[in-house]
C-alpha positions as CSV (number, residue, x, y, z in Angstrom):
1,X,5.5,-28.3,-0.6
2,X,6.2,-29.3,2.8
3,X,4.2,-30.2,5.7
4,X,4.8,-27.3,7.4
5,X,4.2,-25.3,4.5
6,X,0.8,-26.7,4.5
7,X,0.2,-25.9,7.9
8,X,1.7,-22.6,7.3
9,X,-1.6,-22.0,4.6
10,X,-3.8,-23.4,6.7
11,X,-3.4,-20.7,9.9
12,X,-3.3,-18.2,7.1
13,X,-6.3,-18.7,6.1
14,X,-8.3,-20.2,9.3
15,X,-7.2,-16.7,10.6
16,X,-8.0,-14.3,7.7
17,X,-11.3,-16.5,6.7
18,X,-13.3,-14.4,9.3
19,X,-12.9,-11.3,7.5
20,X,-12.6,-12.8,4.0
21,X,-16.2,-11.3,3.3
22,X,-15.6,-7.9,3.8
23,X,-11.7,-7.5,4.1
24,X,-10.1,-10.3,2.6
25,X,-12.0,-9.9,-1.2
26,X,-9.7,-8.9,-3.7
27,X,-6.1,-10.2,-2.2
28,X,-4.0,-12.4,-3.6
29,X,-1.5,-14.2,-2.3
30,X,1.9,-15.8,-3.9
31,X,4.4,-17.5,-1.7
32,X,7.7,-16.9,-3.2
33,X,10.3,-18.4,-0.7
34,X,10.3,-20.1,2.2
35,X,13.7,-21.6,3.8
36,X,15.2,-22.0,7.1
37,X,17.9,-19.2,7.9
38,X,21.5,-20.2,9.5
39,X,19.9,-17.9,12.3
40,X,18.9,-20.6,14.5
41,X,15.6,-20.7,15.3
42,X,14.2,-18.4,12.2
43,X,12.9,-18.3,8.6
44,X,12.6,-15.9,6.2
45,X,9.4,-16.4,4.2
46,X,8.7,-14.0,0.8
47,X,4.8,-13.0,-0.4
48,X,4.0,-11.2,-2.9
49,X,0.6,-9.5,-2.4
50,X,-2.1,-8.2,-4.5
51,X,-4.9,-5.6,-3.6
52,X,-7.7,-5.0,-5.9
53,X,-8.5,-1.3,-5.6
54,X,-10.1,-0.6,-2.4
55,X,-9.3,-4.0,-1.0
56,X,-8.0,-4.2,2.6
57,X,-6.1,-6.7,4.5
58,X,-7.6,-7.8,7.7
59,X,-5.5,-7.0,11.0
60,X,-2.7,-9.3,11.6
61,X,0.6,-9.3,13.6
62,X,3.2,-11.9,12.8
63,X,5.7,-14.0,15.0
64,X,9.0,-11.9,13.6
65,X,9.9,-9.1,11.3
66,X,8.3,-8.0,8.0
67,X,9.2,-5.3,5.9
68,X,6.8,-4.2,3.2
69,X,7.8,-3.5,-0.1
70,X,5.2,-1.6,-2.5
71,X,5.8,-2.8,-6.2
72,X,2.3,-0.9,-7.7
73,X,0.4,1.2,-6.2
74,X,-0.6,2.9,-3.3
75,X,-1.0,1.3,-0.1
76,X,-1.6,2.8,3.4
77,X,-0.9,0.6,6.6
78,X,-2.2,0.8,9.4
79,X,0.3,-0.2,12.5
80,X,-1.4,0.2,16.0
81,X,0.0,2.9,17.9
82,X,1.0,4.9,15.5
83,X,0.0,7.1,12.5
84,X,-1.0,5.6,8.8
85,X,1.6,5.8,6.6
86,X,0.7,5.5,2.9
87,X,3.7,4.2,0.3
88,X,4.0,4.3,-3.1
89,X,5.5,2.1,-5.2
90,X,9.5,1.8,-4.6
91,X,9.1,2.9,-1.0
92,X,9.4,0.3,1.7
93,X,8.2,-0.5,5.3
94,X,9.9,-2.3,8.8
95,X,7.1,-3.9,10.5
96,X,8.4,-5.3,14.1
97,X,7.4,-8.5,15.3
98,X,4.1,-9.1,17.2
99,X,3.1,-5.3,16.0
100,X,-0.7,-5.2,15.1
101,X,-1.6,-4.0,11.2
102,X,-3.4,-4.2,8.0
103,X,-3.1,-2.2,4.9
104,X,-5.7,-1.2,2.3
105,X,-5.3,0.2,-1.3
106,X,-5.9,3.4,-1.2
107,X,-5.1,4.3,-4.7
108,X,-7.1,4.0,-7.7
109,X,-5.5,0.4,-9.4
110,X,-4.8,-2.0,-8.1
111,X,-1.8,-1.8,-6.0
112,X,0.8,-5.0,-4.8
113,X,3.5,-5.5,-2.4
114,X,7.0,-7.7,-1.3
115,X,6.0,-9.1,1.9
116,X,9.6,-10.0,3.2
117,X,9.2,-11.9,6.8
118,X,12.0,-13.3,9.1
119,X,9.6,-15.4,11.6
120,X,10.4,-17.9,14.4
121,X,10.4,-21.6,12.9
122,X,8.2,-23.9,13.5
123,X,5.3,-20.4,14.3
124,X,2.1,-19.4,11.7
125,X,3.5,-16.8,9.6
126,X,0.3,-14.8,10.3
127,X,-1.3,-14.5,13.5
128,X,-4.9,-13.1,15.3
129,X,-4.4,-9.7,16.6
């Protein structure tokens, strides 16, 4: 593990740790990958993410793209200016960079995503809102 994938952890969770009370119970986290892209600049970063039934991740935006990717499960996100979209698993999602959302398992498992993210280098992977 590199430094910067310590840091990386670190903003994750100094950021999420405010809701981990209420929002943040029952997610787990796996990084996957992590590796610089010959897109100068970028990163593409993998996660795979757990939801215990009802859990909800806390509101986040992220410095680049993410696309969603429901492996089990029922999740509904929550992107701001728009309507909630609820995904089953197989069905996927494009998140835009710097675009505010959470998601919550709405189903009656547990539920768990592909968190695929091409981010600027060198940026937290996960950000206030």
């Amino acid at each position: 593990m590199t430094h910067r994938d310590i840091a990386t952890r670190l903003a994750m969770l100094a950021i999420l740790a405010p809701a981990a009370s209420a929002q943040q119970s029952g997610i787990t986290r796996t990084d996957l990958l992590h590796r610089d892209l010959d897109v100068p600049g970028r990163i593409v970063a993998q996660v795979r993410v757990g939801f215990a039934a009802g859990a909800q991740a806390a509101r986040h935006k992220h410095p680049g793209a993410e696309v969603a990717y429901v492996l089990d499960g029922t999740l509904e996100y929550r992107l701001d200016g728009r309507e909630p979209i609820t995904l089953t698993a197989g069905e996927s999602l494009f998140i835009p960079a710097g675009i505010v959302h959470s998601a919550q398992n709405v189903g009656a498992g547990e539920a768990e995503e592909l968190a695929t993210y091409v981010v600027e280098k060198g940026k937290p992977l996960v950000l206030p809102p």
